[in-house]
C-alpha positions in Angstrom: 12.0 -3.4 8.8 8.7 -4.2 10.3 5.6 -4.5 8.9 1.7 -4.3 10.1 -1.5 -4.5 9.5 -4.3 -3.0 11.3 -8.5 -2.9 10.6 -11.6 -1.5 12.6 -14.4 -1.4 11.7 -17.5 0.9 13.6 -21.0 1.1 13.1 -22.8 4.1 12.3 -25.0 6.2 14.7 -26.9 9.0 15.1 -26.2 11.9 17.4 -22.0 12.0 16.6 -20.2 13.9 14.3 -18.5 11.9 11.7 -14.6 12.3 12.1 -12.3 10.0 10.2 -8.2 11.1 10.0 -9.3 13.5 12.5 -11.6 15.5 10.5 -15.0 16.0 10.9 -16.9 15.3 7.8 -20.4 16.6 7.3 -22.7 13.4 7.4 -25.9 13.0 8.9 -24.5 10.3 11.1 -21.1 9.5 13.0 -19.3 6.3 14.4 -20.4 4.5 17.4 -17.7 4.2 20.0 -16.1 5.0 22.8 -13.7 7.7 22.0 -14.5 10.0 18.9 -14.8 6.4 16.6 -12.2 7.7 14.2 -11.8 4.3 12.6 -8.7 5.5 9.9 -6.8 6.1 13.0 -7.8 3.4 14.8 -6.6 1.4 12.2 -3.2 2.9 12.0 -2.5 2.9 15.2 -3.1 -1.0 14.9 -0.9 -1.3 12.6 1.7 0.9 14.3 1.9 -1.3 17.3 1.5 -4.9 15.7 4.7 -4.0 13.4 6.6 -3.3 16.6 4.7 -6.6 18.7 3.6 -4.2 21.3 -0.8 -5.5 21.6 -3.1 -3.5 20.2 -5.6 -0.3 20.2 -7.6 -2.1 23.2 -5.2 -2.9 25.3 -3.5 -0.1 25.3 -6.5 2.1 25.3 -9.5 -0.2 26.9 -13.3 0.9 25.7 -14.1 0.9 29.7 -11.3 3.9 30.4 -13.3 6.9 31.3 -10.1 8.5 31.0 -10.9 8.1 27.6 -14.2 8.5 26.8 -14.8 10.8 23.8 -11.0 11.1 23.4 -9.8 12.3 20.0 -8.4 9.4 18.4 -5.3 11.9 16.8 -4.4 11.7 21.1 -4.1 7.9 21.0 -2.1 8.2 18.0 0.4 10.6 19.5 0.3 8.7 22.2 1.3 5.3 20.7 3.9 6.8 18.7 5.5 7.8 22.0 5.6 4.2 22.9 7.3 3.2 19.7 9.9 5.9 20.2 10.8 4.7 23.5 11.4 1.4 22.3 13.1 3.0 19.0 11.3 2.7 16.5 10.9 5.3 13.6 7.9 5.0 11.4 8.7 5.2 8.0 6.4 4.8 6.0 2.0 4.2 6.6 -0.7 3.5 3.9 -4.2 3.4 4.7 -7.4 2.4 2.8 -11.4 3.7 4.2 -13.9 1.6 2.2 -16.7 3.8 2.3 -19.7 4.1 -0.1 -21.1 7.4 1.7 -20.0 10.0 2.4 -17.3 10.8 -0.3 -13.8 11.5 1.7 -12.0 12.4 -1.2 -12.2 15.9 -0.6 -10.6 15.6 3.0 -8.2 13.7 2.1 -5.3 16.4 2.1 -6.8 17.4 5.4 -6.3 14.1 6.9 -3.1 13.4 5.8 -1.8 16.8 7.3 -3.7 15.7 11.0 -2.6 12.4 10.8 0.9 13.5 9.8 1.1 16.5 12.6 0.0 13.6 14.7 2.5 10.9 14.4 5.4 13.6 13.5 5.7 12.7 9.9 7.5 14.6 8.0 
């Protein structure tokens, strides 16, 4: 079993729609960054690849890949669970924490959990 540990952190902007576990959350501001700033995700996918030893967010997915720009962040997820399949790995289990005062995610939370499940191919 492998275990890990992932974190970002993004600061708030005007002009971007808030998405976090790849919903959009009504806010009057989003996340700065260069793909859709979902930081949950983000943050998972850290973990996902430091458990198997295999970098991190950036280097797989560098902020000066125009490929990339405004990417949904659900993509990169897919995406680096493809990588941990092809080295065998099975995720079993992920559990996240957003420290947030505002806005108030917990009525989204079911809605993330489905994306971020559909995403990764939890079950």
């Amino acid at each position: 079993m492998r275990i890990g540990i992932g974190y970002d952190v993004h600061s708030f902007c005007s002009g971007r729609p808030l998405v976090l576990g790849g919903v959009e959350i009504p806010f009057e501001k989003g996340l700065k960054g260069h793909s859709d700033a979902d930081v949950l995700v983000h943050a998972i996918c850290d973990a996902l690849l430091g458990a198997a030893a295999m970098g991190d967010i950036g280097l797989h997915f560098p902020d000066d890949d125009d490929s990339i720009k405004g990417i949904s962040s659900l993509v990169l997820l897919k995406r680096v669970c493809g990588m941990l399949a092809e080295e065998g790995y099975a995720i079993v289990n992920v559990d996240t924490v957003l420290i947030a005062q505002r806005p108030r995610i917990g009525p989204y939370a079911e809605a993330m959990k489905k994306c971020l499940a559909e995403a990764s191919g939890a079950k």
